[in-house]
C-alpha positions as CSV (number, residue, x, y, z in Angstrom):
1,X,47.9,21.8,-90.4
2,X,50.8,19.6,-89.0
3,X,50.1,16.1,-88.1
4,X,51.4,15.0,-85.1
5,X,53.1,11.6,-85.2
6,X,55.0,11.2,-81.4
7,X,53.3,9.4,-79.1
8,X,51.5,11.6,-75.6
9,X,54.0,8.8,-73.5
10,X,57.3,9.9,-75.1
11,X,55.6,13.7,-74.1
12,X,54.8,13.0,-70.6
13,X,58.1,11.3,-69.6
14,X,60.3,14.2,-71.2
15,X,57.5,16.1,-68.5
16,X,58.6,13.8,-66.2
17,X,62.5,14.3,-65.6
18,X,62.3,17.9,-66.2
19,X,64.1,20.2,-63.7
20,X,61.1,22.4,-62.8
21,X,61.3,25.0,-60.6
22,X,60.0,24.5,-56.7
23,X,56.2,25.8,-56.1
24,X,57.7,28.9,-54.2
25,X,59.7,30.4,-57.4
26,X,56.8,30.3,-59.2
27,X,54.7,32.6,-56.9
28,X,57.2,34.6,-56.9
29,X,58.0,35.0,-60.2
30,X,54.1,34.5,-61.5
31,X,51.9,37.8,-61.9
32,X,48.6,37.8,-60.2
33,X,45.2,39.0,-61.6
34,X,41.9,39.5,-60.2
35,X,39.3,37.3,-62.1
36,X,35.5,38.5,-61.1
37,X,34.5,37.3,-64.5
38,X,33.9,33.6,-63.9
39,X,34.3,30.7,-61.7
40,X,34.2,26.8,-61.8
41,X,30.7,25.8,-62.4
42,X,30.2,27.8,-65.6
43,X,28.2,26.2,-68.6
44,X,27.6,27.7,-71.7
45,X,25.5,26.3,-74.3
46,X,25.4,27.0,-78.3
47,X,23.9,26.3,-81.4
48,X,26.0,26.9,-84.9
49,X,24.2,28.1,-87.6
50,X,26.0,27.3,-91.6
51,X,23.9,29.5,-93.3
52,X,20.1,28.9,-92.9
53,X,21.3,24.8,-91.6
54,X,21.5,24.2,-87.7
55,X,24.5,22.5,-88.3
56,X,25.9,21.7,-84.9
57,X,26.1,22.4,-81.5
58,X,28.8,24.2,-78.7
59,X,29.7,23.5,-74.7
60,X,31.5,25.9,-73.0
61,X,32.8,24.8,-69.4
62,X,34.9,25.8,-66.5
63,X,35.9,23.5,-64.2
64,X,38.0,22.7,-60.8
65,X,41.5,21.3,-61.8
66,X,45.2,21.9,-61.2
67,X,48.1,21.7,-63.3
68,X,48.7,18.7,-64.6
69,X,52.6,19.2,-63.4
70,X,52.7,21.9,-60.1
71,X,50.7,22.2,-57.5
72,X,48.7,25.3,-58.1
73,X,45.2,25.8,-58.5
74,X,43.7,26.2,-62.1
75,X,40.4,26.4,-64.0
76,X,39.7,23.1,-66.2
77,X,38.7,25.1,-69.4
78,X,36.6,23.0,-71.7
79,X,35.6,23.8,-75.1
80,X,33.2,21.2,-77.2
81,X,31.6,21.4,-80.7
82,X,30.1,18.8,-82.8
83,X,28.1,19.0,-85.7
84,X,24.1,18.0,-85.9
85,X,23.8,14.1,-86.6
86,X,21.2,14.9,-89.4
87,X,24.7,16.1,-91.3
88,X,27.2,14.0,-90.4
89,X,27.2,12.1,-92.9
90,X,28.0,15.4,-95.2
91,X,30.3,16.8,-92.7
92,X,31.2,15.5,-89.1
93,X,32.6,17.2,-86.6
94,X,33.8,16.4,-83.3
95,X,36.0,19.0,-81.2
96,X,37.6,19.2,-77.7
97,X,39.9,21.6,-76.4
98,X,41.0,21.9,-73.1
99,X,43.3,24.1,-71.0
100,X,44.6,24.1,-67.4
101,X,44.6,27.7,-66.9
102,X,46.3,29.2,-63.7
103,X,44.2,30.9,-61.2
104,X,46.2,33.3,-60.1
105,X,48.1,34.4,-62.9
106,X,45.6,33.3,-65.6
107,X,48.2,31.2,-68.0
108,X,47.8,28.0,-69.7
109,X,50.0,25.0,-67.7
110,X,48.6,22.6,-70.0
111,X,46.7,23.0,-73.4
112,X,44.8,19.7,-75.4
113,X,43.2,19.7,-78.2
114,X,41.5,16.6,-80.4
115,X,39.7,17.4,-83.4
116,X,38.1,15.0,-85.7
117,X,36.5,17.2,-89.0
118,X,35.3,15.2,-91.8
119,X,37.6,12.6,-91.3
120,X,40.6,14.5,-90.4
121,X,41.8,13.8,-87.3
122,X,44.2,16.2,-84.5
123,X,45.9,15.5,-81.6
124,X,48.1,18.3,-79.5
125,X,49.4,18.2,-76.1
126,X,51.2,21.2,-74.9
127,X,53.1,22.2,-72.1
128,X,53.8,25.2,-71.1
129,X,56.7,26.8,-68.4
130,X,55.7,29.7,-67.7
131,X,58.7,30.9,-65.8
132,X,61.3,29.6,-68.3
133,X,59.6,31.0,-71.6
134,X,59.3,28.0,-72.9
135,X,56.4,25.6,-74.8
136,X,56.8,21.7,-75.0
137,X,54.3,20.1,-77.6
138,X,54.5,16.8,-79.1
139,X,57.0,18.3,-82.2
140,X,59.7,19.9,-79.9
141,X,60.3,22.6,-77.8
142,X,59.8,26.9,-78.4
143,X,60.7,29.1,-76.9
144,X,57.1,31.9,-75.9
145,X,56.8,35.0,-75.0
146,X,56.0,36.4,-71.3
147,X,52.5,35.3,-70.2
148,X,51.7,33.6,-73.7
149,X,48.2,31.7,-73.3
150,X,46.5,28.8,-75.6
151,X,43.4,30.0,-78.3
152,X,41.2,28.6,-75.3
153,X,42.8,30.2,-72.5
154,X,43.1,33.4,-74.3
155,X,39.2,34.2,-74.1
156,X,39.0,33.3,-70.4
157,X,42.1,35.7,-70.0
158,X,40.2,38.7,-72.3
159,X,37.2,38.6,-69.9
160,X,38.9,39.2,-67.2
161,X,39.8,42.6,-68.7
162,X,38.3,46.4,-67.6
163,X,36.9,47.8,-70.2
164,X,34.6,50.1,-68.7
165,X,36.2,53.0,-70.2
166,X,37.2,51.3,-73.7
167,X,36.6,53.2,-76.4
168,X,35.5,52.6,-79.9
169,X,39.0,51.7,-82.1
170,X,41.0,50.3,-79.2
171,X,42.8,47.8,-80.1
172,X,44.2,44.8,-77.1
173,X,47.0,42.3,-77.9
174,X,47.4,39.0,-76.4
175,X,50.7,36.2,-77.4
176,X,49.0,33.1,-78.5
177,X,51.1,29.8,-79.0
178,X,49.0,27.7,-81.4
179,X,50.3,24.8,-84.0
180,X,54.2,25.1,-83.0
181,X,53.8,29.2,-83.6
182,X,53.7,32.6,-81.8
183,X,51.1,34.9,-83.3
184,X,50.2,38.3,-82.1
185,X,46.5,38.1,-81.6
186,X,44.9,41.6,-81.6
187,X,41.4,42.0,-80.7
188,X,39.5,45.5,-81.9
189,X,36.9,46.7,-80.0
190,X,34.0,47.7,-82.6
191,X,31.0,49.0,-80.2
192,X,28.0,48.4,-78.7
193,X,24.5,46.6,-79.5
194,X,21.7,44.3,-78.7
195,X,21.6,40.4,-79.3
196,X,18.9,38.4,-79.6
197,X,19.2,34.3,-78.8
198,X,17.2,31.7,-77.4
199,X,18.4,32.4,-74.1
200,X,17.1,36.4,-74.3
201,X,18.1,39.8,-75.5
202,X,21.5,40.8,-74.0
203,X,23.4,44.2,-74.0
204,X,26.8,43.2,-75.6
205,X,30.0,44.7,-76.5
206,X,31.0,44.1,-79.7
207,X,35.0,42.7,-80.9
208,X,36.7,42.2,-83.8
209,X,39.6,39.8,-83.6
210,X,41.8,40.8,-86.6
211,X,42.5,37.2,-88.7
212,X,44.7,35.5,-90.6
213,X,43.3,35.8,-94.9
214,X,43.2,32.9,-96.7
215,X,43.6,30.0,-94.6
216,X,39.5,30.7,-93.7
217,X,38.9,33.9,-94.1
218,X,38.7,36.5,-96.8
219,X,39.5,39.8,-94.5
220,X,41.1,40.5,-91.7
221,X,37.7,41.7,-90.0
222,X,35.6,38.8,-91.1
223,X,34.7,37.6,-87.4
224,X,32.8,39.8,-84.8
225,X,32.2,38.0,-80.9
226,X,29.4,39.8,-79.4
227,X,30.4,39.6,-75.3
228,X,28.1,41.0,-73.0
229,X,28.3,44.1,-71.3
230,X,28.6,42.9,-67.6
231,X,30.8,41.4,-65.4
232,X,30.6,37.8,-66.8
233,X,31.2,39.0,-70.0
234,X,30.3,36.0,-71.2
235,X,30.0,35.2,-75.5
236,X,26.3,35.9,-76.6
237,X,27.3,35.6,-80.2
238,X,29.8,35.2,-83.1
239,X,29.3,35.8,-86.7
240,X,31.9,35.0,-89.3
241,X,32.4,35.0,-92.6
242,X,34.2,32.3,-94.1
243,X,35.6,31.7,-97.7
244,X,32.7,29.5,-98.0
245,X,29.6,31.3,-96.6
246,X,29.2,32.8,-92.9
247,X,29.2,30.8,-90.0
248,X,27.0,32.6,-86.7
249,X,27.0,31.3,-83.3
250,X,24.3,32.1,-80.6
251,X,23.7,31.7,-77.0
252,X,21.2,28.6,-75.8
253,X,21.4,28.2,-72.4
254,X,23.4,29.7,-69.3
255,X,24.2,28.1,-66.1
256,X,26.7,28.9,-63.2
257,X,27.3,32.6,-64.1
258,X,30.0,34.6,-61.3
259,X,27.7,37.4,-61.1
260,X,24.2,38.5,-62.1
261,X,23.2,38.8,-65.3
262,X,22.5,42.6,-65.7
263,X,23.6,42.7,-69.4
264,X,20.3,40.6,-69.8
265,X,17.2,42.6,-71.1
266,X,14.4,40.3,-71.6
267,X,14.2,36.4,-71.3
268,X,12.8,34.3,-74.3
């Protein structure tokens, strides 16, 4: 992974006396897509299992917010993990991503991330314009596809999806702008089944994002994110298995959910 060396002021002035375009050419030029899925208020709590260890813990949030540089409305996406104190002093972890994701047109304005992993330490501040095709992080500036979201926004964008009529072998692509590179991400939907967690038994429908081999991951198909089979399609699971063991993740606690939960069967 690149380290980043300029400093977030050098990023925000180039921000600064940028010729963006006015509010109105953005609506016009912006898509617009329903979101049922979720809404500010949103919590979403996880435990991370590494093998038989609890070894850490995950916040899920959506907030109010608006982008950082225009005047539209966006989700505050926040994404935490850190590992269990018992283990920090094997391994510590402390994550935050964060993304300023347009309401109506559900793209990133503004993506953040700061990770601190066994000492290594991350800092990345994107922006992107939309409109113009264009990414500027703290290394330069790329050019993106149309409608090209974050690793954060991306998941909020996926549950906004129908799938009602999916069908086993479908396979959905989303443009993903991550470490200074466009990758095709393309999720495969795998099925149906039940879940188990601390926070009950849910109905879920079950995807594959195909990865990258090597960097973590032996296969292609070695994650699976179990999503329930609702309308708030929210994540009840993930499993993965990593060159170094498997990694699971399971639901704790829910709060602030759009809609009912109907996708849950019992409570624990």
């Amino acid at each position: 992974m690149k380290r980043f060396t300029l400093s977030v002021a050098l990023l925000l002035a180039s921000f600064a006396t940028a010729d963006w375009n006015t509010v109105e050419a953005q609506e016009k030029t912006l898509r617009t897509i329903e979101n049922t899925a979720f809404k500010p208020g949103e919590h979403l709590s996880f435990r991370i299992h590494y093998g038989w260890f609890d070894a850490g813990y995950g916040e899920l949030y959506v907030k109010k917010g608006k982008s950082p540089f225009m005047s539209r409305d966006a989700y505050h996406l926040i994404a935490t993990g850190r590992s269990n104190s018992k283990y920090d002093w094997i391994f510590k972890v402390r994550d935050k991503y964060e993304s300023f994701f347009d309401q109506q047109a559900l793209v990133p304005w503004n993506f953040i991330r700061n990770i601190d992993e066994g000492g290594f330490k991350l800092h990345q501040n994107v922006t992107f314009r939309q409109t113009e095709n264009m990414a500027h992080s703290t290394t330069g500036q790329f050019r993106v596809p149309d409608h090209v979201q974050d690793i954060l926004s991306a998941f909020y964008y996926a549950r906004t999806w129908d799938v009602r009529h999916v069908k086993v072998g479908d396979v959905f692509n989303i443009p993903v702008f991550l470490d200074d590179e466009i990758f095709n991400m393309k999720i495969k939907f795998k099925g149906k089944t039940e879940v188990e967690t601390d926070a009950g038994t849910w109905r879920c429908l079950v995807f594959m994002p195909v990865v990258l081999k090597g960097r973590v991951f032996k296969e292609e198909e070695d994650l699976q994110i179990y999503v329930s089979d609702d309308e708030n399609k929210i994540p009840v699971g993930v499993k993965a298995n990593i060159l170094v063991g498997s990694v699971k993740m399971t639901l704790t606690d829910v709060e602030g959910l759009r809609n009912p939960p109907r996708a849950l069967l019992s409570e624990n």
